[in-house]
C-alpha positions in Angstrom: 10.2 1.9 -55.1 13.8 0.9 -53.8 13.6 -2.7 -52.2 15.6 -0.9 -48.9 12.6 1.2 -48.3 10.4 -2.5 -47.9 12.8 -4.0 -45.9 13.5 -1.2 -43.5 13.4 -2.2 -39.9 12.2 0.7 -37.5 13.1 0.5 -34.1 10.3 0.1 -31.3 11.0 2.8 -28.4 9.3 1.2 -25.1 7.2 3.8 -23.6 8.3 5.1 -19.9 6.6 3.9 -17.2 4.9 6.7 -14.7 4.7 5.6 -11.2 2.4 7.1 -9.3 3.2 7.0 -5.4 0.2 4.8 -3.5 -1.1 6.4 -0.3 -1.4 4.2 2.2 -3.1 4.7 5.1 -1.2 3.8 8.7 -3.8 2.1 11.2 -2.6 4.5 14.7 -4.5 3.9 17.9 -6.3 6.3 18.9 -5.0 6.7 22.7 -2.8 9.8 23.3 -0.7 6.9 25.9 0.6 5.0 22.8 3.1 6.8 21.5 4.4 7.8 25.0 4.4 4.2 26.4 5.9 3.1 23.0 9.0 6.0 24.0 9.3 4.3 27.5 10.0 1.1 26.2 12.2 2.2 23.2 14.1 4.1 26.6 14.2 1.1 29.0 15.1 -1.6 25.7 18.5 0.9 25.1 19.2 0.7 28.6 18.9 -2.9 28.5 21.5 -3.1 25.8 18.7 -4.7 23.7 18.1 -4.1 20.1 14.6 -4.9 18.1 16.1 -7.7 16.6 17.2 -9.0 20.2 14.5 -8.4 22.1 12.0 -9.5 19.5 12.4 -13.5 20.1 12.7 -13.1 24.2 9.6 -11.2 23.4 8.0 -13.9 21.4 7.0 -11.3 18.9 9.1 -9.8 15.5 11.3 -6.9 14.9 8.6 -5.2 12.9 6.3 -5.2 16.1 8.5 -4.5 18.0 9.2 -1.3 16.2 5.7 -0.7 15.4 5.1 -0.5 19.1 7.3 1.7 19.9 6.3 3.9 17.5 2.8 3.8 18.7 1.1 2.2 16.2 0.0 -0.7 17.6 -1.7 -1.2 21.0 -0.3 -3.8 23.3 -2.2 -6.5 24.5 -1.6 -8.2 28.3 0.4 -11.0 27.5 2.9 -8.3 25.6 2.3 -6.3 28.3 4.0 -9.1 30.7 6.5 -10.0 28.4 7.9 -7.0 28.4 7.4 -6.3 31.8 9.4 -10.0 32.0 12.3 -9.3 29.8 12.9 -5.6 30.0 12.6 -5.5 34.2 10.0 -2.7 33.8 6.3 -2.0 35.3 4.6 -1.0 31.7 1.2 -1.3 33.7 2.0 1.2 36.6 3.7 3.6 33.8 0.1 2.7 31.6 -2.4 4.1 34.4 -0.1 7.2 35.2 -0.2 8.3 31.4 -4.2 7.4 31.0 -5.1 9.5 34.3 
């Protein structure tokens, strides 16, 4: 037996790692009005000349909700509601009834 043979160092190949994509599932509300009020604001915040990261403090809210929101994922409670009837200049509850009717 050749002493190379004993002293032979084999190289250790790491296995790859598989990643599996995680489904997540998005919490939506269930009102047809969402996603359309959530379009109305996104409108009247351009014509502001406001962007999420803008409006989000005058809000008193963060950029995320702001875009979650809009994308009708979240439903807006009455102090948001006024908020953003505050800072954007817009009637969100006149616009709310119209869309629920």
């Amino acid at each position: 037996m050749n002493i190379l043979n004993l002293f032979t160092i084999t190289r250790y190949v790491k296995p790859k790692k598989v990643r599996v994509p995680i489904k997540r599932k998005r919490k939506t509300v269930k009102q047809a009005s969402s996603n359309e009020l959530g379009k109305y604001i996104r409108k009247f915040r351009k014509k502001r000349g406001y962007n999420q990261y803008q409006l989000a403090p005058l809000v008193g809210r963060s950029k995320s909700w702001i875009s979650r929101v809009e994308r009708g994922v979240y439903k807006l409670k009455e102090e948001d509601v006024r908020n953003l009837d505050r800072v954007l200049k817009i009637n969100i509850i006149r616009k709310q009834s119209m869309l629920n009717q």
